[in-house]
C-alpha positions as CSV (number, residue, x, y, z in Angstrom):
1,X,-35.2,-4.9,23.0
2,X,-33.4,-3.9,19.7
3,X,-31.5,-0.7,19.3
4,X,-31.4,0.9,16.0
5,X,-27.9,1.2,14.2
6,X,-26.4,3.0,14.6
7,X,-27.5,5.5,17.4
8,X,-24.0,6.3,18.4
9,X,-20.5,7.5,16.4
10,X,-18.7,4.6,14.5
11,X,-15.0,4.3,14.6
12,X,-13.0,3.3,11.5
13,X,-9.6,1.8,12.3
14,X,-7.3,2.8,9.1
15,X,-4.4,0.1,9.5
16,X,-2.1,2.5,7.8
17,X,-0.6,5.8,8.6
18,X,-2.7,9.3,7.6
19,X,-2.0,10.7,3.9
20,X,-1.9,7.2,2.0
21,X,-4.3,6.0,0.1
22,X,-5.6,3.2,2.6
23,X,-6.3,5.9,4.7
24,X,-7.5,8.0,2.3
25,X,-10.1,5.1,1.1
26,X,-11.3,4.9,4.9
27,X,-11.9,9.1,5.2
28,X,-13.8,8.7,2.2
29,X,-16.3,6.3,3.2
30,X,-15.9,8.2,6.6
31,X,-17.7,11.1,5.3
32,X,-20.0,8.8,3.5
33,X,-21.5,6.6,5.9
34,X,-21.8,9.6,8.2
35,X,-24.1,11.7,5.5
36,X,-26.0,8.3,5.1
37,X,-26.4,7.3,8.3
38,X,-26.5,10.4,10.3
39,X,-24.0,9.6,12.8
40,X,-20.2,11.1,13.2
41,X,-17.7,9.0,11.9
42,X,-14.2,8.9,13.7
43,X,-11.2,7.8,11.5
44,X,-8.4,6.3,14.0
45,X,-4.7,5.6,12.1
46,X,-3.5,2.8,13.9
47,X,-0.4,1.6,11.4
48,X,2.4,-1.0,12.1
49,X,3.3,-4.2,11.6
50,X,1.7,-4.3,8.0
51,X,-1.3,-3.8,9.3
52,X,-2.1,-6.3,12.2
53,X,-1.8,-3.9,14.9
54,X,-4.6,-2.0,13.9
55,X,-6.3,-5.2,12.9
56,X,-5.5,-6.9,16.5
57,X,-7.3,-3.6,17.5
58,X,-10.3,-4.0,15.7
59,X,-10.5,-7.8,17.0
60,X,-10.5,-6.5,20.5
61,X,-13.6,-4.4,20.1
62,X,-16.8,-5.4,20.6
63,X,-18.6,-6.9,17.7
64,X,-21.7,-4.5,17.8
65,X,-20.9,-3.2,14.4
66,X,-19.5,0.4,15.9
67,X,-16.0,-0.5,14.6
68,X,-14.5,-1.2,11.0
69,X,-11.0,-1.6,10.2
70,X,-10.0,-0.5,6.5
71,X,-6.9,-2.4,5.7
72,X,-5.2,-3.8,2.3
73,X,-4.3,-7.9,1.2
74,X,-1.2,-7.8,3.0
75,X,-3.0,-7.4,6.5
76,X,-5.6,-10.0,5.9
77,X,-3.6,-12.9,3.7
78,X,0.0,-12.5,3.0
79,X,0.9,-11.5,7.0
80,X,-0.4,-15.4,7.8
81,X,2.7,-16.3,6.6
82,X,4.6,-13.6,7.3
83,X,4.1,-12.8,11.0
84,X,4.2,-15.8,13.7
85,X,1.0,-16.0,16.5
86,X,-0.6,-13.2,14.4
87,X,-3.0,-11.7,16.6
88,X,-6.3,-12.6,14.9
89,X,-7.7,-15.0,12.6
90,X,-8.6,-13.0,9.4
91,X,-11.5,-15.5,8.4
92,X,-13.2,-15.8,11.8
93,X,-12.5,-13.0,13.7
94,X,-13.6,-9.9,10.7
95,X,-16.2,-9.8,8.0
96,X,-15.6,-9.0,5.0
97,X,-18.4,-6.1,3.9
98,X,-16.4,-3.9,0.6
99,X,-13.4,-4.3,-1.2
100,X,-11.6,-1.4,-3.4
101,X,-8.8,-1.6,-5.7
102,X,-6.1,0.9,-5.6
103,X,-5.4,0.6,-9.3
104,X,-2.4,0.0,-11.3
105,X,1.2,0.6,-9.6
106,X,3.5,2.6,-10.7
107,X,7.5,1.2,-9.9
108,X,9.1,4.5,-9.7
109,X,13.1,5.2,-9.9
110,X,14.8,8.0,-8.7
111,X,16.3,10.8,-10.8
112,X,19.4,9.8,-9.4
113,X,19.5,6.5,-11.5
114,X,19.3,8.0,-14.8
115,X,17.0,5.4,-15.7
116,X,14.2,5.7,-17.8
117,X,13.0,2.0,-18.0
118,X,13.1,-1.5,-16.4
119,X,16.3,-3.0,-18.0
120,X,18.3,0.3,-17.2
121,X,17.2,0.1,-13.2
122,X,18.8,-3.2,-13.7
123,X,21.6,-2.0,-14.7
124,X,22.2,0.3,-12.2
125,X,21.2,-2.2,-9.6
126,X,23.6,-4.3,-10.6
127,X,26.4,-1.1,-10.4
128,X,24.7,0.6,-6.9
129,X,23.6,0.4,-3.9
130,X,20.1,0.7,-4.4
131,X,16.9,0.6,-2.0
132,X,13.3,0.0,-2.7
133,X,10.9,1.3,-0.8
134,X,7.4,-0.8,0.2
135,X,4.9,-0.2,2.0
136,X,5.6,-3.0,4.4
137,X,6.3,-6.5,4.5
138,X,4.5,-8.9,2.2
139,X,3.1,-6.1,0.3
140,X,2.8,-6.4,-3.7
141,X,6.3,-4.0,-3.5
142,X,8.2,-6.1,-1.7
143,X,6.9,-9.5,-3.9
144,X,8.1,-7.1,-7.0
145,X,11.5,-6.3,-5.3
146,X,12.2,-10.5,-4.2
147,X,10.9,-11.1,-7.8
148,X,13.3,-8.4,-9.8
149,X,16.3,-9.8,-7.4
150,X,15.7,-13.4,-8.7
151,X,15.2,-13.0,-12.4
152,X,18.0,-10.9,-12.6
153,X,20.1,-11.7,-10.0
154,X,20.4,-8.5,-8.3
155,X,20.2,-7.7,-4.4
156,X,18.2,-5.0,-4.4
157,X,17.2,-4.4,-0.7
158,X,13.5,-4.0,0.1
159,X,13.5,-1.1,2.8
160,X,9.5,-1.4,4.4
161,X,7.4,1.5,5.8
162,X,4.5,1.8,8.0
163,X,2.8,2.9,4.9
164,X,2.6,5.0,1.7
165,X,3.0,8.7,3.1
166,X,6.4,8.2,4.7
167,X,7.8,6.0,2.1
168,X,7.4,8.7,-0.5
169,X,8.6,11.2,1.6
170,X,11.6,9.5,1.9
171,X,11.9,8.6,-2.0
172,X,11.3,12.7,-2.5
173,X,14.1,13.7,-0.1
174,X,16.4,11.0,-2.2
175,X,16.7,8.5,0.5
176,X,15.2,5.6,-1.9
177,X,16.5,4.8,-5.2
178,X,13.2,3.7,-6.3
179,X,9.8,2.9,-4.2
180,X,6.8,1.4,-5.7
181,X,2.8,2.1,-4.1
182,X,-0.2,3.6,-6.0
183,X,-0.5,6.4,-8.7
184,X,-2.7,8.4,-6.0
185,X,0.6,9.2,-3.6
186,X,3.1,8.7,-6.5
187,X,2.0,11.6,-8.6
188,X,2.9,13.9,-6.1
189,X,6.3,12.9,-6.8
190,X,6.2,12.4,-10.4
191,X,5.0,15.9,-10.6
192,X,7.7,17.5,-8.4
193,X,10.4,15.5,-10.1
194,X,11.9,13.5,-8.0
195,X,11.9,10.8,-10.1
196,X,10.1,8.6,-13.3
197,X,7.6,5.9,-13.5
198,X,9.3,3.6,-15.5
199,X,6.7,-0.1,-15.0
200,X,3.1,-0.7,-13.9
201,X,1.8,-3.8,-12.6
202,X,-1.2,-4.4,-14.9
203,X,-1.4,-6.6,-17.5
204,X,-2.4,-3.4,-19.6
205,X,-1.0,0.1,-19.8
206,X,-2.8,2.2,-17.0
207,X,-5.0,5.4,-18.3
208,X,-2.8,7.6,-15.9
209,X,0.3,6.5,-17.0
210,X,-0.2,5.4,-20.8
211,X,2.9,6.0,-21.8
212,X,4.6,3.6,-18.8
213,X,4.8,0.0,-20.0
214,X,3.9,-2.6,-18.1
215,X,6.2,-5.1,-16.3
216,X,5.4,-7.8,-18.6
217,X,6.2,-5.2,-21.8
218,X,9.6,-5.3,-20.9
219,X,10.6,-9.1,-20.2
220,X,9.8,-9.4,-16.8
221,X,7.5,-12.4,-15.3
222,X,5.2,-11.0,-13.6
């Protein structure tokens, strides 16, 4: 006999902690699916480990459809090479049913620095002390931060969070000299004044930020 899907609540497994924008994507759809599909949808944060713990939770499950794990490309690609005996096998174990982009990011300095673009973060790093906060391992923040360090030859140090949320809480407060993650948690920070968005990654200027030039604007390679 076939049971019609669903007839119970589905659980979405948000590999990142609550207030970022991963887990803002998967409380979105959350309320979505359960309009569409008249069932309640539960969002669970299960965040570590650049995502493979709540990824390794989602393997676990049983494959009945009642579970989804919203995660980013970190969790599903770079942490192959990144984590040994990673608990699942990202092509075999998951299918892949909606991808979302999380739009242009902003590489954001603190007030602190006194820097108002990329070649005078440089500067300073050069001068300072200065931390950069990612949202974890292997993430498109931590790539920019090896990447910055080798064209310029700086030693910048790449301090990794369990997510977004916390990592711009802790730029706010003036732990971080800089931190890089999307516009949607950024702005929050931007707005207060904690600091200034000084690069995107885009190859063109974001709508949000059109007066921020992009990486490649101001010499860098990527």
């Amino acid at each position: 006999m076939v049971w019609p899907w669903p007839s119970r609540p589905i659980k979405i497994v948000c590999a990142y902690p609550a207030g970022g924008s991963t887990d803002s994507f998967a409380r979105i759809h959350g309320e979505y699916f359960s309009q569409k599909l008249g069932q309640p949808v539960i969002v669970e944060n299960r965040a570590g480990a650049s995502g493979s713990i709540g990824a390794a939770a989602v393997r676990q499950s049983p494959p009945d459809g009642y579970t989804l794990l919203v995660a980013i490309t970190v969790t599903l690609a770079h942490s192959r090479v990144l984590i040994k005996n990673l608990p699942y096998d990202a092509d075999k174990d998951f299918v892949l049913i909606s991808s979302m982009s999380a739009g242009p990011l902003p590489f954001v300095v603190g007030k602190a620095t006194d820097a108002t673009n990329l070649k005078e973060i440089v500067e300073y790093a050069r001068n300072n002390k200065t931390n950069v906060g990612t949202w974890g391992p292997g993430s498109y923040a931590h790539i920019v931060v090896a990447e910055l360090n080798k064209q310029y030859g700086l030693q910048m140090k790449a301090v990794h969070y369990r997510g977004e949320s916390p990592m711009w809480q802790d730029f706010t407060a003036g732990v971080l000299q800089a931190a890089m993650g999307s516009y949607a948690n950024a702005v929050n920070a931007l707005e207060f004044g904690a600091g200034k968005a000084i690069a995107v990654q885009t190859t063109t200027r974001s709508r949000k930020l059109p007066d921020v030039p992009t990486f490649i604007e101001q010499g860098s390679r990527f």
